[in-house]
C-alpha angles and dihedrals in degrees: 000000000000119000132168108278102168123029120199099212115191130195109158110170098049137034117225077215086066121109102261103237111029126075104358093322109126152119076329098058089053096051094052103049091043089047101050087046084049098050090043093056100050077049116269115122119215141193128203120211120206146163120268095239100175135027123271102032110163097241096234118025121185115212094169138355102282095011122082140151120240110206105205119201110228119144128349119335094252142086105296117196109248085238093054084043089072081075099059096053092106086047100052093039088062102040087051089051092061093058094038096056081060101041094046105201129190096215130035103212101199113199114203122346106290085051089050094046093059088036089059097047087045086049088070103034091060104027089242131146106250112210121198146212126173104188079197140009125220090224091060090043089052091047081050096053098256117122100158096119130104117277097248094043091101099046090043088053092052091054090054102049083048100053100034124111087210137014109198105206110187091221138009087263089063093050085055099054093045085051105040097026097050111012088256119171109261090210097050088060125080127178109242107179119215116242133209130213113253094196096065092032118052139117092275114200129289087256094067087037090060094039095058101049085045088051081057094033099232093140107186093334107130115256134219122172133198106197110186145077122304106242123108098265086072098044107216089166093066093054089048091054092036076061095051089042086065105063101214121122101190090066115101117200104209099206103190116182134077138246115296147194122349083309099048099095098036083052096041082051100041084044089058091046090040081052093048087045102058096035107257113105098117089053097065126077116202114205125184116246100292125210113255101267087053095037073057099062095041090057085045085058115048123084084210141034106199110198102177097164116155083224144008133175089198110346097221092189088060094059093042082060087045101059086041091067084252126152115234123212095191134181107249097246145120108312097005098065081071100054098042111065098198103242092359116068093005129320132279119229108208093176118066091226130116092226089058086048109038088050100078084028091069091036095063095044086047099052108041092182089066101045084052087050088050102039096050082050096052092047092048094053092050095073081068088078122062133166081216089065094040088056099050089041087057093046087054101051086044096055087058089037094058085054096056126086107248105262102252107220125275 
């Protein structure tokens, strides 16, 4: 029977060897790197190819048997804006070809829509299923309020979804804006949920815990914490006025990211002065992006994980919280609507202001029963999600995939 045995992964405009949570690294970054570990393990080997961002990359560089990071050389060896990186498609199609022809692989696995739009010109150049995976669509941003992406970047992103074998959503919300948002098969796209890794996140014991708070000298003070990159689609700006909402100054916010995207250092900017004019300035930490042991103990730590994005098509952040016992107070939208269980794992916001917020907010710091109830249940329903699973759920979609005759556009 044929099955996937090598899967060209590409991921061009970021590295999975890239620090989560500064420049365009992000939940992307992590899904890519543990599903690619997680592929390779269970046998698949897989290569991701990226764009050499900085001078001196090792061309090949091998983080596991079967699973290694090709680094392509298109455009200068620096940090390129995503909306410059439209311009080095042909570029990068044609430095990926040249590894490709040696490699050999039997699926092409495109992250994000750069990375799609080379996928689907190297689809036809090879005669290879192309698989895709938006992590976010420029239609739901711009529902959401958010109009920040190239101007080709929807068209580019129909012709994708129109040309692509398989299209992976992380939740049935996300099946429903590929369909109705951009006239997607239904059947050529399949829900394959992200993991998280539970040894590294997990609830730890209460001695790392204290040792922690005591390492940032936050002694008893309530903690809430915003993880993620600084650019309006996260909305830092609402969890720092959900903090000042709730009158308590003993609180601390721990914001930990860094700036992101064309907006990032305007936001990062406009979030300091937001923090000055309400008064609580001297309640909000700000931490640079942190690797994943130390991202951990900052989860561990916190009473309260506060998500507010305007959209999400998972909300890994969520889950990591999640598997850490801790309670999630969580912006009602796309992904994030199937990790947070209202009034169960954590509560949905529905309204964008910092009462609506700030409300279960204060209810779980006021009643600490229920925070420990939440939290266990949180962490219980996160063993439902694995990058093991994801993995063999993805093995399985690509064996019936490397049978089929490439779907030709529409």
């Amino acid at each position: 029977m044929n099955r996937a045995r090598r899967v060209a992964v590409l991921s061009v405009h970021t590295s999975p060897l890239a620090q989560p949570g500064s420049g365009d690294g992000g939940g992307m970054n992590v899904y890519v790197r543990a599903l690619a570990a997680s592929l390779a393990r269970a046998g698949v080997a897989c290569d991701v190819l990226t764009r050499a961002d900085a001078p001196g990359l090792a061309p090949i560089v091998e983080v596991e048997p079967g699973f290694r990071v090709v680094h392509l050389e298109a455009g200068p060896p620096a940090p390129v804006s995503k909306h410059d990186l439209v311009d080095l498609v042909d570029d990068l199609t044609v430095a990926a070809r040249i590894h490709l022809d040696r490699w050999r692989p039997d699926v092409i696995h495109a992250n994000y829509w750069i990375s799609g739009a080379v996928g689907h010109r190297l689809k036809h150049e090879m005669n290879l299923p192309l698989v895709a995976t938006f992590h976010t669509l420029a239609r739901v941003k711009a529902d959401a309020g958010i109009d920040d992406d190239a101007e080709d970047r929807t068209r580019l992103e129909h012709e994708i979804i129109g040309c692509a074998d398989l299209m992976l959503a992380s939740t049935e919300s996300e099946v429903e804006d590929l369909v109705t948002l951009y006239d997607g098969v239904r059947d050529r796209v399949a829900v394959v949920p992200p993991g998280v890794d539970h040894d590294r996140f997990n609830p730890g014991t209460a001695a790392e815990r204290a040792a922690t708070r005591r390492s940032l000298g936050l002694g008893d003070r309530p903690v809430l914490l915003f993880a993620g990159r600084i650019q309006p689609l996260k909305g830092a700006d609402l969890a720092v006025r959900a903090l000042a909402a709730l009158g308590d100054p003993r609180a601390v916010l721990l914001v930990v990211g860094g700036p992101s995207g064309i907006q990032g250092e305007r936001e990062a900017a406009a979030l300091r002065a937001l923090c000055d004019e309400l008064g609580v300035a001297d309640q909000v930490r700000w931490l640079p992006p942190q690797p994943h042991d130390a991202v951990a103990a900052l989860y561990r730590i916190a009473d309260v994980c506060v998500v507010p994005s305007r959209a999400e098509s998972f909300g890994l952040v969520a889950l990591e919280a999640a598997a850490c016992g801790t309670p999630v107070v969580a912006a009602a939208v796309g992904g994030l609507t199937s990790i947070v269980v209202d009034g169960v794992t954590g509560f949905l916001v529905e309204s964008r202001t910092a009462e609506a917020f700030a409300a279960p907010i204060a209810r779980l710091l006021g009643d600490p029963a229920l925070a420990a109830r939440i939290g266990a249940t949180a962490e219980e329903r996160s063993r439902r999600f694995g990058w093991t699973m994801t993995a063999a759920r993805l093995r399985r979609l690509l064996t019936d995939l490397v049978a089929r005759e490439p779907v030709s556009c529409r």
